[in-house]
mmCIF file of the N, C-alpha and C atoms, coordinates in Angstrom:
data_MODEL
# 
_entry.id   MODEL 
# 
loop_
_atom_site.group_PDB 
_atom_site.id 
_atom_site.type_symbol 
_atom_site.label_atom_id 
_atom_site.label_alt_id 
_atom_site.label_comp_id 
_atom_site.label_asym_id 
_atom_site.label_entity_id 
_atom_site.label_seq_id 
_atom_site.pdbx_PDB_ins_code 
_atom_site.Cartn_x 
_atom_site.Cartn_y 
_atom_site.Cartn_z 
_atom_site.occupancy 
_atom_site.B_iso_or_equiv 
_atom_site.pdbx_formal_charge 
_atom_site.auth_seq_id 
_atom_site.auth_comp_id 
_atom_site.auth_asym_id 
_atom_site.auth_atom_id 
_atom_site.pdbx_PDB_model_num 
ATOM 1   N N  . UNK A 1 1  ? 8.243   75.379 -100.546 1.00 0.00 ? 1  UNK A N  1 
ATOM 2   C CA . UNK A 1 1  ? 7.610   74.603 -99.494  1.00 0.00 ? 1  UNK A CA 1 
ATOM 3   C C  . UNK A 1 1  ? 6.205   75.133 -99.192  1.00 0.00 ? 1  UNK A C  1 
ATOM 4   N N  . UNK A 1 2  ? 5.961   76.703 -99.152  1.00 0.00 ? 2  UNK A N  1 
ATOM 5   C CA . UNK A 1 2  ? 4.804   76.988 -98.896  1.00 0.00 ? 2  UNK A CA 1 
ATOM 6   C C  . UNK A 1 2  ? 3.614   76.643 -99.859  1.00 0.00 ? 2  UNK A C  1 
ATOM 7   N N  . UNK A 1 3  ? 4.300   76.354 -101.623 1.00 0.00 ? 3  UNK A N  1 
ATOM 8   C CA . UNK A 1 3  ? 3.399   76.241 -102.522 1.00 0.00 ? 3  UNK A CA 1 
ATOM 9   C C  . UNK A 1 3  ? 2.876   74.963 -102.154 1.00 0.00 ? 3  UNK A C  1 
ATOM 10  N N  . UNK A 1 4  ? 4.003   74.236 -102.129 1.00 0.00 ? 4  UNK A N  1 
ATOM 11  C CA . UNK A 1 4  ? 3.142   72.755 -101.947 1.00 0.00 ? 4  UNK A CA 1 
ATOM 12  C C  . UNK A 1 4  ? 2.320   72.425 -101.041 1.00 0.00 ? 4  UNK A C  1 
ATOM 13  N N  . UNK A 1 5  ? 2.640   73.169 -100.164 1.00 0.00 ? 5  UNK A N  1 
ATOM 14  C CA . UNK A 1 5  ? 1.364   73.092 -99.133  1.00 0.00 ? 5  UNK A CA 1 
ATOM 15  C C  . UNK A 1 5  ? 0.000   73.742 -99.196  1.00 0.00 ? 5  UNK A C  1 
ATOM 16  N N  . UNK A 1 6  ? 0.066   74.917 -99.704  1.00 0.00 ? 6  UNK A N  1 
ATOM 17  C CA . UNK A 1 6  ? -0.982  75.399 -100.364 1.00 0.00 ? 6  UNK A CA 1 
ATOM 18  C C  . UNK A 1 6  ? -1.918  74.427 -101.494 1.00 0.00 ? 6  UNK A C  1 
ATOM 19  N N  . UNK A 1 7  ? -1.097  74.109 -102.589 1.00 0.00 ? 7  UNK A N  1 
ATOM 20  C CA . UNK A 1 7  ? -1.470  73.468 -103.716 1.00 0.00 ? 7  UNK A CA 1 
ATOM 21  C C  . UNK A 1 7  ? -2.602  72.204 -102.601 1.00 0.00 ? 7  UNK A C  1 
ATOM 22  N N  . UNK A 1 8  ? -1.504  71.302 -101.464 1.00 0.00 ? 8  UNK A N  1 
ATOM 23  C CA . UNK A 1 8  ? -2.351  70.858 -101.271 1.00 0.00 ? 8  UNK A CA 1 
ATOM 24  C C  . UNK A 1 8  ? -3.736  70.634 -100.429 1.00 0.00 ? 8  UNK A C  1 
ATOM 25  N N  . UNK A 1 9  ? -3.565  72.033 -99.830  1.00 0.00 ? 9  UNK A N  1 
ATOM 26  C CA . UNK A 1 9  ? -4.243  72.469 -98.815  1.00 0.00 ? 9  UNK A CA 1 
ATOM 27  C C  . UNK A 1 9  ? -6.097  72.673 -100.032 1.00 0.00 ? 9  UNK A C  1 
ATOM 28  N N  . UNK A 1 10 ? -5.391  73.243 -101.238 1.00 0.00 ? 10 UNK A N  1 
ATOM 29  C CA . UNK A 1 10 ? -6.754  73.773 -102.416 1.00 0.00 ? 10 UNK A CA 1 
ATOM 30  C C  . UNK A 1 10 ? -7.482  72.132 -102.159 1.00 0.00 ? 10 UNK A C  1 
ATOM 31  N N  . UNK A 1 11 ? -6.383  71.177 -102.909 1.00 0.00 ? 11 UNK A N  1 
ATOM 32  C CA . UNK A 1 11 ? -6.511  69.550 -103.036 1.00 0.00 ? 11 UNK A CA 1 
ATOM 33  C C  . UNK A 1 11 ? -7.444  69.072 -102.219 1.00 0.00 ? 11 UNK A C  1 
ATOM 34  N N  . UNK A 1 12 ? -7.571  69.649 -101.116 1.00 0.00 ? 12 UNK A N  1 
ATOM 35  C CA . UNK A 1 12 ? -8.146  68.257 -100.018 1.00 0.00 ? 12 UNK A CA 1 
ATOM 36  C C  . UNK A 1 12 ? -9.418  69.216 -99.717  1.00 0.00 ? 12 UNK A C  1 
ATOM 37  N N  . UNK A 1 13 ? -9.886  70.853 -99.774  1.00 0.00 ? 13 UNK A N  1 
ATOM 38  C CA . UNK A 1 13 ? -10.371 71.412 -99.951  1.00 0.00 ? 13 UNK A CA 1 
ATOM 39  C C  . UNK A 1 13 ? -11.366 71.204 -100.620 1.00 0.00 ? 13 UNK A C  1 
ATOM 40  N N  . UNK A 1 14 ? -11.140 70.968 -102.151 1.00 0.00 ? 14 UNK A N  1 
ATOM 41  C CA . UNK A 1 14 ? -11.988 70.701 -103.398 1.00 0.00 ? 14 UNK A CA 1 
ATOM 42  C C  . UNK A 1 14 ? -12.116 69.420 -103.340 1.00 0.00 ? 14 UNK A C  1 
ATOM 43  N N  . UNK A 1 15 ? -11.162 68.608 -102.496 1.00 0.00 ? 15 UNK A N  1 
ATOM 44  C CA . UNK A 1 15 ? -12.052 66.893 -102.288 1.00 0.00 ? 15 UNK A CA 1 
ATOM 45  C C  . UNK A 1 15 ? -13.306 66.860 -100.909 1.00 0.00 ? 15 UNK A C  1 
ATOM 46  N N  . UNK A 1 16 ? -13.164 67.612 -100.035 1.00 0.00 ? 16 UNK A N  1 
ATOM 47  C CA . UNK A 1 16 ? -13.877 67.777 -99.534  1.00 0.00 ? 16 UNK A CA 1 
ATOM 48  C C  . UNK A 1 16 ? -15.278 68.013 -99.190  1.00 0.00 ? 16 UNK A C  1 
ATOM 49  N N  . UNK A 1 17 ? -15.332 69.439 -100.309 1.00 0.00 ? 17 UNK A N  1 
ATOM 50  C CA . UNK A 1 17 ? -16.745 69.607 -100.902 1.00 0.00 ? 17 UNK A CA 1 
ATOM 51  C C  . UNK A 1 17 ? -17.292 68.674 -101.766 1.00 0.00 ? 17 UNK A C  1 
ATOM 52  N N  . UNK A 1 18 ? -16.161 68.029 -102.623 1.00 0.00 ? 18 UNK A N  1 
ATOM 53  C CA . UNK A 1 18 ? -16.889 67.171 -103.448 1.00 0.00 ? 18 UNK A CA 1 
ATOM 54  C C  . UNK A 1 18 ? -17.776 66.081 -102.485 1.00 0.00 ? 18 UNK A C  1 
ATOM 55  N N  . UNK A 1 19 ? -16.765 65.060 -101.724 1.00 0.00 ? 19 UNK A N  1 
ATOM 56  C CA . UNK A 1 19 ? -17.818 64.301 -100.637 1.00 0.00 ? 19 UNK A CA 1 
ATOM 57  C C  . UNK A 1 19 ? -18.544 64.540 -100.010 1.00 0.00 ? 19 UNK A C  1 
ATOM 58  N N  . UNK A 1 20 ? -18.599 66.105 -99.489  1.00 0.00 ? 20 UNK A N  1 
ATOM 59  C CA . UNK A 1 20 ? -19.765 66.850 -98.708  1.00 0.00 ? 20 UNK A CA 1 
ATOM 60  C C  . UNK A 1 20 ? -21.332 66.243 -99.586  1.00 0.00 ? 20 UNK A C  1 
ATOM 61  N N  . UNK A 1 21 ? -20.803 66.988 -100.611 1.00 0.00 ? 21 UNK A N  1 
ATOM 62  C CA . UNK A 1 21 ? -22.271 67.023 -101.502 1.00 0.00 ? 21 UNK A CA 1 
ATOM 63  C C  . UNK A 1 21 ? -22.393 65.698 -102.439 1.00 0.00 ? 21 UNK A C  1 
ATOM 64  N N  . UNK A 1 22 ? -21.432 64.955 -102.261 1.00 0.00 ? 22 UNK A N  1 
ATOM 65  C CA . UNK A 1 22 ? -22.059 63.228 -102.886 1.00 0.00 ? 22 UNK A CA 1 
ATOM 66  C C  . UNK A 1 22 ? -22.777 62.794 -102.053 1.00 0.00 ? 22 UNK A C  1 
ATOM 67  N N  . UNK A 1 23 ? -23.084 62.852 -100.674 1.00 0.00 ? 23 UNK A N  1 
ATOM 68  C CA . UNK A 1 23 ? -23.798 62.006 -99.279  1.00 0.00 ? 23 UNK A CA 1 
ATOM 69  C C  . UNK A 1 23 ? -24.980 62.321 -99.748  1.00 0.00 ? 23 UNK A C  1 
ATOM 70  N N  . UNK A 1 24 ? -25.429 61.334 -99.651  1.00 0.00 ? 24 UNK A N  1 
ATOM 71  C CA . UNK A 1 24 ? -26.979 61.917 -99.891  1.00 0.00 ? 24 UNK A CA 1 
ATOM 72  C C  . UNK A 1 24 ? -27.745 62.159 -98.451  1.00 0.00 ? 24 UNK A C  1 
ATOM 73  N N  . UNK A 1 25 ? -28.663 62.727 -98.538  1.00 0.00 ? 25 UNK A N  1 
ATOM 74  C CA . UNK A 1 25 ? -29.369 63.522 -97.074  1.00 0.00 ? 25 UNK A CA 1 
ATOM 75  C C  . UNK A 1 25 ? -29.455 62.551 -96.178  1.00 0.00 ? 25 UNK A C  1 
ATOM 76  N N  . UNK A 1 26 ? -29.716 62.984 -95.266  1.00 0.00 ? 26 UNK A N  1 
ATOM 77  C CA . UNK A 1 26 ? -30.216 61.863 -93.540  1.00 0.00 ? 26 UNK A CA 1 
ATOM 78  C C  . UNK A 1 26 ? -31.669 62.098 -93.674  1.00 0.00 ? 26 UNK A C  1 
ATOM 79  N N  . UNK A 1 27 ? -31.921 63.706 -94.110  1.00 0.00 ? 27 UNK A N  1 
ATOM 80  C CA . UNK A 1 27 ? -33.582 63.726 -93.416  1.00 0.00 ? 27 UNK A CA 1 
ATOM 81  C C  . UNK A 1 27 ? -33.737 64.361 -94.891  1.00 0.00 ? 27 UNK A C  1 
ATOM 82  N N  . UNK A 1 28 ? -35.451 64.684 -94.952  1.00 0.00 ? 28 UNK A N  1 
ATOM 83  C CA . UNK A 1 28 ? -35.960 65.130 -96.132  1.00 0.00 ? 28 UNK A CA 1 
ATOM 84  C C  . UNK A 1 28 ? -37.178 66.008 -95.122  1.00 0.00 ? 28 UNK A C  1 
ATOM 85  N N  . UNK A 1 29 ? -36.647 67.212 -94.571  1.00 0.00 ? 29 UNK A N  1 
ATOM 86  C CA . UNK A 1 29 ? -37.525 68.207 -94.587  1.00 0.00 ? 29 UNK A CA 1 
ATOM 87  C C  . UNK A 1 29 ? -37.373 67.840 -93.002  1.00 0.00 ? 29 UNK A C  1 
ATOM 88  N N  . UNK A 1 30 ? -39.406 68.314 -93.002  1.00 0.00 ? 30 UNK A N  1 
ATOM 89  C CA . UNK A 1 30 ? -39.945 67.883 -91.675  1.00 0.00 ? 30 UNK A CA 1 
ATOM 90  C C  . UNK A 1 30 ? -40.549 66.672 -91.638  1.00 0.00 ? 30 UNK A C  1 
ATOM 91  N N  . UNK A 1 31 ? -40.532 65.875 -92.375  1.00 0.00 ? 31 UNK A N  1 
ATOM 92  C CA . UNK A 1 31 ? -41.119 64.243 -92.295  1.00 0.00 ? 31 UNK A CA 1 
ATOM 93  C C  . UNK A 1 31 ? -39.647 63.562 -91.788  1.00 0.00 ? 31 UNK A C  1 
ATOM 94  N N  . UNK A 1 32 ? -38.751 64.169 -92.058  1.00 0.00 ? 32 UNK A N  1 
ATOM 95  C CA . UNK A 1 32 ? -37.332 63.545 -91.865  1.00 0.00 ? 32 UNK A CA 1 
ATOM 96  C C  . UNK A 1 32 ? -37.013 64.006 -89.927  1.00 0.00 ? 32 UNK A C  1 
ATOM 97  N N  . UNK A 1 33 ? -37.225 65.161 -89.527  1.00 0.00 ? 33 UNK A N  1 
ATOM 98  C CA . UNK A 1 33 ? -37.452 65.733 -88.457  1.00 0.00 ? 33 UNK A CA 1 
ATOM 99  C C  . UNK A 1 33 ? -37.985 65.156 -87.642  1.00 0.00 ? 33 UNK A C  1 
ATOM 100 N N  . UNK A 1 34 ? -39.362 64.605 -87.802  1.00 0.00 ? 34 UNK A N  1 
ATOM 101 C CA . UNK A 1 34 ? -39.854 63.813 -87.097  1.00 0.00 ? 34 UNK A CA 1 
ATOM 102 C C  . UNK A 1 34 ? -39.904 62.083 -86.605  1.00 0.00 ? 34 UNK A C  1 
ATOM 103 N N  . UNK A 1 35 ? -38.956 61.587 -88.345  1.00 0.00 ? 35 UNK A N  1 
ATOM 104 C CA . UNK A 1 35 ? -38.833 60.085 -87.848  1.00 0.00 ? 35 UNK A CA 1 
ATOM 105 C C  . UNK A 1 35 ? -37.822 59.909 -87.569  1.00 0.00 ? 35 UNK A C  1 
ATOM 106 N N  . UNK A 1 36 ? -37.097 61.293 -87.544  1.00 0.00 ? 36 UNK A N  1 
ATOM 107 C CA . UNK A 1 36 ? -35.682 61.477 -86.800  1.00 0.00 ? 36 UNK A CA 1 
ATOM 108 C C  . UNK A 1 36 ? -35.582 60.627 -85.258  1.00 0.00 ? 36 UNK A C  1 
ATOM 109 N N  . UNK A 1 37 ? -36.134 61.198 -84.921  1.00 0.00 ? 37 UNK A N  1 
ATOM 110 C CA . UNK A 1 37 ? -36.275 60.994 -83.250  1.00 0.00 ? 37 UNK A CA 1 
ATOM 111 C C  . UNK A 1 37 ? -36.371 59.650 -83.045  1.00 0.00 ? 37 UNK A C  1 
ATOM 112 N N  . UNK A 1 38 ? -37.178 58.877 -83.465  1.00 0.00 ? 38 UNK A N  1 
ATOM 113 C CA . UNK A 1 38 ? -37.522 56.983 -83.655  1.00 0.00 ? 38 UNK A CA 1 
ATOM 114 C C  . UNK A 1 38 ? -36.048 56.801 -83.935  1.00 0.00 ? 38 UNK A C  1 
ATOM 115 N N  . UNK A 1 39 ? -35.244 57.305 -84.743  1.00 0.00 ? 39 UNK A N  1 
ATOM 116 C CA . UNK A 1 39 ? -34.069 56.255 -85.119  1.00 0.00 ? 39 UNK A CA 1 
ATOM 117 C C  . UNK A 1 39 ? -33.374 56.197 -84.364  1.00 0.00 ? 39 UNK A C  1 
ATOM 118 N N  . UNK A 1 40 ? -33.134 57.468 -83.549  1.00 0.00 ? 40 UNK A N  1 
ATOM 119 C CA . UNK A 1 40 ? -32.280 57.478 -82.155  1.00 0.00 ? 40 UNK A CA 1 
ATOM 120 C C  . UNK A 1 40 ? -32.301 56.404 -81.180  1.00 0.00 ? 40 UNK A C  1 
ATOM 121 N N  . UNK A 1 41 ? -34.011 56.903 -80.939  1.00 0.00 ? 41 UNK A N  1 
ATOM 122 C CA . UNK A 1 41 ? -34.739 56.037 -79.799  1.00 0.00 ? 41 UNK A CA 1 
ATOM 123 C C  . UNK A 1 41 ? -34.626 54.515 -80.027  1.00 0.00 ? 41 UNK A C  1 
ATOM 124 N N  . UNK A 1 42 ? -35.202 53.960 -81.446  1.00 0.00 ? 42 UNK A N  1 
ATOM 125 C CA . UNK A 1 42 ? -34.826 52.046 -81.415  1.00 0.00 ? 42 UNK A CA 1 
ATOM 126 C C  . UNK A 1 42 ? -33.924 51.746 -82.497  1.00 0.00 ? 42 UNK A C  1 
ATOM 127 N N  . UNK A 1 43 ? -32.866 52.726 -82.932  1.00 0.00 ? 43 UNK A N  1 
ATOM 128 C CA . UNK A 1 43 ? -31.286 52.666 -83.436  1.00 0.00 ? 43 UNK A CA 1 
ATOM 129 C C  . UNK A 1 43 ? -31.692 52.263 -84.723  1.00 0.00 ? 43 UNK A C  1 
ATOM 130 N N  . UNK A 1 44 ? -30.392 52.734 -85.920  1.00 0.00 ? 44 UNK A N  1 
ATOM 131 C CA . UNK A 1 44 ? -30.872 52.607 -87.197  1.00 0.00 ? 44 UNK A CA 1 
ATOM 132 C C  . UNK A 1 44 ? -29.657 52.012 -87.449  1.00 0.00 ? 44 UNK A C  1 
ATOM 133 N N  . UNK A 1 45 ? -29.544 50.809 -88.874  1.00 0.00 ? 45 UNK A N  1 
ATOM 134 C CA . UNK A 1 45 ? -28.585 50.686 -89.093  1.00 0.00 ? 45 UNK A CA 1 
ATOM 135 C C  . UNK A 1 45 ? -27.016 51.655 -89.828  1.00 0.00 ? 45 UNK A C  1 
ATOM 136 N N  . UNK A 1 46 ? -26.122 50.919 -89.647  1.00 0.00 ? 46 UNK A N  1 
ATOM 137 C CA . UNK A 1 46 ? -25.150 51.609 -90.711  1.00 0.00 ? 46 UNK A CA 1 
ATOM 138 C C  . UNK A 1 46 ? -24.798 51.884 -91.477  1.00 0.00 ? 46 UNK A C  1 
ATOM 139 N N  . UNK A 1 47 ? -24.669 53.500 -92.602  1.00 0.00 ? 47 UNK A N  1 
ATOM 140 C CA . UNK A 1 47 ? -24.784 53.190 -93.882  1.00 0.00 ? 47 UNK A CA 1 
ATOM 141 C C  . UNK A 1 47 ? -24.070 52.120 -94.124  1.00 0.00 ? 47 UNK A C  1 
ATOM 142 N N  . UNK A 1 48 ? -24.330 51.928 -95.219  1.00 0.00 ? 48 UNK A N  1 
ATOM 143 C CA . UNK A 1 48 ? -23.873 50.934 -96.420  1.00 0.00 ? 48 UNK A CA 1 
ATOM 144 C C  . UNK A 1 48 ? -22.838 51.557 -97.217  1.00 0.00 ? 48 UNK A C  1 
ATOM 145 N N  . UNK A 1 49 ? -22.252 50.645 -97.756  1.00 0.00 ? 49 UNK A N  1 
ATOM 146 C CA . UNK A 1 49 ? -21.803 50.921 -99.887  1.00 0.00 ? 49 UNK A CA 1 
ATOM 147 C C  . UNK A 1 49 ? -21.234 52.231 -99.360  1.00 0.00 ? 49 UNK A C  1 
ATOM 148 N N  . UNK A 1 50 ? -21.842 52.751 -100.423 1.00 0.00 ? 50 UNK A N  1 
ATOM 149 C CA . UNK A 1 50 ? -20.729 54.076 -101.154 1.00 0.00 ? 50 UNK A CA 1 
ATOM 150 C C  . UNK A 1 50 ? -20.754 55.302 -99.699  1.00 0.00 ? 50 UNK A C  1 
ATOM 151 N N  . UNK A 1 51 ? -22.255 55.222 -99.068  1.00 0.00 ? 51 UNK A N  1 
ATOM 152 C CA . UNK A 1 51 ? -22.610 56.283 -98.183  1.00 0.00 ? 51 UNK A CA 1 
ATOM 153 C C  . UNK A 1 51 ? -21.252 56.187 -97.103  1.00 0.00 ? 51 UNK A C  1 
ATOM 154 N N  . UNK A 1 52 ? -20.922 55.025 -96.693  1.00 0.00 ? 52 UNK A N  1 
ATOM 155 C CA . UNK A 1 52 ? -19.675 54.706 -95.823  1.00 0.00 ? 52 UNK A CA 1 
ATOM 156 C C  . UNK A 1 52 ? -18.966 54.970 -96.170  1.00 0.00 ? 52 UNK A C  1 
ATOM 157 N N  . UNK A 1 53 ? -18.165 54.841 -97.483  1.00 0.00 ? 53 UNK A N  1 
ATOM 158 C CA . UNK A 1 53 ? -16.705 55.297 -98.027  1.00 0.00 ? 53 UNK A CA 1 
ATOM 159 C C  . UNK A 1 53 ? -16.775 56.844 -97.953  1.00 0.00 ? 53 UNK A C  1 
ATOM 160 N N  . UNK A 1 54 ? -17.910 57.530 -98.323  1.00 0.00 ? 54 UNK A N  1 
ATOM 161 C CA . UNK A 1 54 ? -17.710 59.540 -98.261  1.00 0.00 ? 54 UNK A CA 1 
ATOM 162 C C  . UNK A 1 54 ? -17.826 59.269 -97.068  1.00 0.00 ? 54 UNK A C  1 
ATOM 163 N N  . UNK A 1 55 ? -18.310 58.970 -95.849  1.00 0.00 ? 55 UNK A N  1 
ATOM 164 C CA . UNK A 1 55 ? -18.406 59.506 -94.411  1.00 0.00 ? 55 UNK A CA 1 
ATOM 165 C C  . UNK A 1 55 ? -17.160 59.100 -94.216  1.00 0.00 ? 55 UNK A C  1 
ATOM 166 N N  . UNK A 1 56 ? -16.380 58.072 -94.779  1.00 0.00 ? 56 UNK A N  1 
ATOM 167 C CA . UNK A 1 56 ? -15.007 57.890 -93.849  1.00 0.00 ? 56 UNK A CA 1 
ATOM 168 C C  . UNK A 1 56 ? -14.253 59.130 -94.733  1.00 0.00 ? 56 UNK A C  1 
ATOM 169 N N  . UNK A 1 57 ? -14.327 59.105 -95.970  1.00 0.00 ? 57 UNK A N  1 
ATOM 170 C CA . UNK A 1 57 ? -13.613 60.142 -96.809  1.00 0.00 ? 57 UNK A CA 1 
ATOM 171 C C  . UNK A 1 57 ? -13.619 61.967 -96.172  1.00 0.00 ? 57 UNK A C  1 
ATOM 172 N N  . UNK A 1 58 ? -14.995 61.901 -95.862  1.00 0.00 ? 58 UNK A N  1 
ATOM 173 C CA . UNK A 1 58 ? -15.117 63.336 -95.431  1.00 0.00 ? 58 UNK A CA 1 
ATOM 174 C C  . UNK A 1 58 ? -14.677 63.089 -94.100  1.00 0.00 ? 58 UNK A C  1 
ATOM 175 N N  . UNK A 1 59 ? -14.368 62.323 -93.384  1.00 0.00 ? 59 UNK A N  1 
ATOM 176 C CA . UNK A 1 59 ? -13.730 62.881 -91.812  1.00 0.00 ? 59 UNK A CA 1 
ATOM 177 C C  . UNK A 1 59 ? -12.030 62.812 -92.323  1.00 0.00 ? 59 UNK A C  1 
ATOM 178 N N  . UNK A 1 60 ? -11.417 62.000 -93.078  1.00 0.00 ? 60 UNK A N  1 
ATOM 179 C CA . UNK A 1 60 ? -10.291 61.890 -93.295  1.00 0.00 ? 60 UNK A CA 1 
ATOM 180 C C  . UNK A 1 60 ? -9.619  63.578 -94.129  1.00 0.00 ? 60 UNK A C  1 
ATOM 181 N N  . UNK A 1 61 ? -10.429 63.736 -95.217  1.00 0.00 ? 61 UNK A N  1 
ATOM 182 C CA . UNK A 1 61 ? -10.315 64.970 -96.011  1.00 0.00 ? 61 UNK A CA 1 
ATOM 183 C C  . UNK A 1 61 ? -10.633 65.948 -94.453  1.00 0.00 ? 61 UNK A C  1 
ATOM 184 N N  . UNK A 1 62 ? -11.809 66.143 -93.852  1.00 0.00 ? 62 UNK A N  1 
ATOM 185 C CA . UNK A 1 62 ? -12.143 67.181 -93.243  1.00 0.00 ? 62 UNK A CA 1 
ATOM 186 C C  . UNK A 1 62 ? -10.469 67.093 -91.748  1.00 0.00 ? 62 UNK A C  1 
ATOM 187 N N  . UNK A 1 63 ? -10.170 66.219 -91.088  1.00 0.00 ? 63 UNK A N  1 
ATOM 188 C CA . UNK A 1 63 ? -8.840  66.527 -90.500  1.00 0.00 ? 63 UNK A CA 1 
ATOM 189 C C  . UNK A 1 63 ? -7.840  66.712 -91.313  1.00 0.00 ? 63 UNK A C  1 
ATOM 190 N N  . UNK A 1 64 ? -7.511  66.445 -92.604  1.00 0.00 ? 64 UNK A N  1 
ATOM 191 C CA . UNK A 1 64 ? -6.826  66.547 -93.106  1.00 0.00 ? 64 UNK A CA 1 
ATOM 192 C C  . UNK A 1 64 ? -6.363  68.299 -93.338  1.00 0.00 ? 64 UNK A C  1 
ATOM 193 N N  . UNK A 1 65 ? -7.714  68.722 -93.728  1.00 0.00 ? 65 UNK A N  1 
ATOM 194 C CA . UNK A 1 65 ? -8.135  70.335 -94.275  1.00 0.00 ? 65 UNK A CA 1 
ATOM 195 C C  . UNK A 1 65 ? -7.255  71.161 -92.764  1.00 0.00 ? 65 UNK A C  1 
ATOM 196 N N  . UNK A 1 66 ? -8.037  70.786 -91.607  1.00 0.00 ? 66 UNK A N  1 
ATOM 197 C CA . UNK A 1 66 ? -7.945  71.198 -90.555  1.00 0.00 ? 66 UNK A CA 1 
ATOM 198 C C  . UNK A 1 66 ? -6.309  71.306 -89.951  1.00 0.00 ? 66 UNK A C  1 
ATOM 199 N N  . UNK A 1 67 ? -5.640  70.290 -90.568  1.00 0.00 ? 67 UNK A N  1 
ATOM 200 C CA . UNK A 1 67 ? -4.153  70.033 -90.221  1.00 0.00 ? 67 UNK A CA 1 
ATOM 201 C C  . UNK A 1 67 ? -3.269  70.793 -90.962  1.00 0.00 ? 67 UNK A C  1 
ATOM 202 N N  . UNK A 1 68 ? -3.899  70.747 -92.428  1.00 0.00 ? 68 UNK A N  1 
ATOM 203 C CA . UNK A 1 68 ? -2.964  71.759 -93.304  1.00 0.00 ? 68 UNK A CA 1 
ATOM 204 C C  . UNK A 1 68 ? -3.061  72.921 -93.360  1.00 0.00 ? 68 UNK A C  1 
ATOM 205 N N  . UNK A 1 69 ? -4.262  73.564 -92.269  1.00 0.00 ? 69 UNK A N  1 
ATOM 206 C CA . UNK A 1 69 ? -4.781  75.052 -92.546  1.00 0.00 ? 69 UNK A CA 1 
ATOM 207 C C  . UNK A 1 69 ? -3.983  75.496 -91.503  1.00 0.00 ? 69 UNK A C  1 
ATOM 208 N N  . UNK A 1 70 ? -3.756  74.674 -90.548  1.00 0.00 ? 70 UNK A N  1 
ATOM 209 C CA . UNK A 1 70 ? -2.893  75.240 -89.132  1.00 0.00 ? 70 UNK A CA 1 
ATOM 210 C C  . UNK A 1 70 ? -1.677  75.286 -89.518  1.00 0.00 ? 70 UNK A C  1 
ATOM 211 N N  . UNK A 1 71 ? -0.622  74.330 -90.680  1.00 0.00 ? 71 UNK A N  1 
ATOM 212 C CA . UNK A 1 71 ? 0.447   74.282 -91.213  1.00 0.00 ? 71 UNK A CA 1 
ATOM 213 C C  . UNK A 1 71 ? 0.657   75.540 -91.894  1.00 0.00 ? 71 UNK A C  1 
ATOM 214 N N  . UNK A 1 72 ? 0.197   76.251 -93.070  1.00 0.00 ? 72 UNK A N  1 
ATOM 215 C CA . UNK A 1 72 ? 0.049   76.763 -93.843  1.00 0.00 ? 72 UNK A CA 1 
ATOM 216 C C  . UNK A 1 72 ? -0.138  77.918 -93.086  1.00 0.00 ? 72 UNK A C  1 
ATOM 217 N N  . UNK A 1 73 ? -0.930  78.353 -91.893  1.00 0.00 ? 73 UNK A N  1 
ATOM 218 C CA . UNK A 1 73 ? -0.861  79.456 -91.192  1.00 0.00 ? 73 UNK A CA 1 
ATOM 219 C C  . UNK A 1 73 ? 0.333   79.699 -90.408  1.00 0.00 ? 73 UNK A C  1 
ATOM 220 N N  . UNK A 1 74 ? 0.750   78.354 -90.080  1.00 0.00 ? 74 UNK A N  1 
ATOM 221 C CA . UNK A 1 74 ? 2.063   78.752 -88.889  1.00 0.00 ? 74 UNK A CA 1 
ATOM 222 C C  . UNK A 1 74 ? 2.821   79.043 -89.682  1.00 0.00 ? 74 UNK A C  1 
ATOM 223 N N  . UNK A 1 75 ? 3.255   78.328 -91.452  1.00 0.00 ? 75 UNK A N  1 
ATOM 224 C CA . UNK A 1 75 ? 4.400   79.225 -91.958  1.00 0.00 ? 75 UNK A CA 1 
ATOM 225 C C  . UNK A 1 75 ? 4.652   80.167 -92.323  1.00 0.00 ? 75 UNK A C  1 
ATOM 226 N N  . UNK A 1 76 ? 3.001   80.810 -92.571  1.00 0.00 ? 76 UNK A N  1 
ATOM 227 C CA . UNK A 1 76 ? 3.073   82.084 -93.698  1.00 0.00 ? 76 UNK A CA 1 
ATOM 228 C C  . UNK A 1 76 ? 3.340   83.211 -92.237  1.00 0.00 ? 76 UNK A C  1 
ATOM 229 N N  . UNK A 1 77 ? 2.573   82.822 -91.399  1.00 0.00 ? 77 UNK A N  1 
ATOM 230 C CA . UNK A 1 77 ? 3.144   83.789 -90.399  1.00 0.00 ? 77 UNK A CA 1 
ATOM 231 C C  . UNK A 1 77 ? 4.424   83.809 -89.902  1.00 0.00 ? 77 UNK A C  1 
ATOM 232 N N  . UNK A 1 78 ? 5.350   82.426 -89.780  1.00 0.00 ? 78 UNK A N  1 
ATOM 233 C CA . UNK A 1 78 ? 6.462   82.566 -89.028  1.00 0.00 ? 78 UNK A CA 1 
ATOM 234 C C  . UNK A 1 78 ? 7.552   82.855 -90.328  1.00 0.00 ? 78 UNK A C  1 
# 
């Protein structure tokens, strides 16, 4: 029981980073810094396409990570 949870604790881990680093950036430096602030102020639209599927992917993977790390700790300790 503990392997499988482990195994999939690595799983959602290594899917994780992967969607981390498919997103492509919000800002590019300090030119990004600065027209930062405008998008706030008169609102930008929503990604699109693929950028939407990793942002939903990485919050789903990232609670996911978060749920199995607390699992995986409560058993190895108890």
């Amino acid at each position: 029981m503990v392997l499988f949870f482990k195994i999939l604790l690595v799983i959602f881990s290594l899917g994780l980073i992967i969607a981390v680093l498919l997103q492509s950036g919000k800002n590019a430096g300090l030119s990004g810094a600065i027209t930062g602030g405008a998008e706030h102020l008169f609102g930008k639209q929503k990604a699109r396409g693929m950028d939407a599927i990793l942002e939903k992917a990485t919050i789903v993977l990232a609670v996911g990570f978060i749920l199995l790390s607390l699992i995986v700790a409560y058993i190895v300790k108890g």
